[in-house]
C-alpha positions as CSV (number, residue, x, y, z in Angstrom):
1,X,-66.3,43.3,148.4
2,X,-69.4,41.3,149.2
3,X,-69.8,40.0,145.8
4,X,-68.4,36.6,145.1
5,X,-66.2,37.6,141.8
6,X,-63.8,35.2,140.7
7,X,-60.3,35.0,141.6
8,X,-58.0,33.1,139.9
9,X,-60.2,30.5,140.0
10,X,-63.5,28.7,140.1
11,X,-65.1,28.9,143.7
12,X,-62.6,31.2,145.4
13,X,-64.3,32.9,148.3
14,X,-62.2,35.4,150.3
15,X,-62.4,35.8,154.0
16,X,-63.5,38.8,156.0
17,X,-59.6,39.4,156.4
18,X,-59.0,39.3,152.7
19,X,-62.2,41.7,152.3
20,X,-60.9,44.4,154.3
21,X,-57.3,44.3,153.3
22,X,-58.8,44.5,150.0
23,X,-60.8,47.1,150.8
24,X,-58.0,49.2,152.4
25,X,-55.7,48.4,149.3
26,X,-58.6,49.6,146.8
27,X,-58.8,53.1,148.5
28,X,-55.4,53.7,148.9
29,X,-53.5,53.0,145.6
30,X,-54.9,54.6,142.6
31,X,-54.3,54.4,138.8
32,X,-51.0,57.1,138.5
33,X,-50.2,57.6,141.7
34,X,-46.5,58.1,142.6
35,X,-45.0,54.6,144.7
36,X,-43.1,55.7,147.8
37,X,-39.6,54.8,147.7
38,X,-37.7,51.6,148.9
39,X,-35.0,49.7,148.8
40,X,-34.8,46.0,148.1
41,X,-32.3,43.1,147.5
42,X,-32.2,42.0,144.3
43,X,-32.1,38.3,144.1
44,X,-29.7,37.5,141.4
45,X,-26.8,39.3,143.4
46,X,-27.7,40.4,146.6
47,X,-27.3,43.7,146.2
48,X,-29.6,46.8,147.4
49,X,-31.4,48.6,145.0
50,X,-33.6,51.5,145.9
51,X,-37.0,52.0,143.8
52,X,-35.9,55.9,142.8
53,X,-33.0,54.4,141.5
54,X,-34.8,52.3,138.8
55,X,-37.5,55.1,138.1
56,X,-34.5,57.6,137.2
57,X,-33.2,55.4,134.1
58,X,-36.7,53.9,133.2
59,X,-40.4,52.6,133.6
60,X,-40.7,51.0,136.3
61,X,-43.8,48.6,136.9
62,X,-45.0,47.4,140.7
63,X,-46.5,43.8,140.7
64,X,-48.7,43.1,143.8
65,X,-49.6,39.6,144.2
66,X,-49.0,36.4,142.3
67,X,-48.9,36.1,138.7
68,X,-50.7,32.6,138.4
């Protein structure tokens, strides 16, 4: 990712770090391909909640990153 695309905003220039995780995250995770499963705590209770749990009764989508 050597090209300076925007971000979320004007002049946003990631780091060598951000580059490669980038990078790694780009070849790794592909249009349709199956999440692995995992539990979390949902914050409005407290309670676990595994990923397979949530696929079984619907769609399910994964947001990565901020929605600014």
């Amino acid at each position: 990712m050597t090209q300076n695309l925007p971000y979320n905003y004007e002049g946003y220039l990631p780091g060598e770090e951000e580059e490669e995780d980038f990078s790694r995250f780009q070849q790794t995770l592909k249009v349709g391909t199956e999440a692995p499963d995992f539990e979390a705590t949902r914050l409005e209770d407290g309670k676990k909640v595994k990923l397979s749990d949530l696929t079984a009764r619907s769609n399910v989508v994964l947001e990565f990153g901020s929605l600014t």
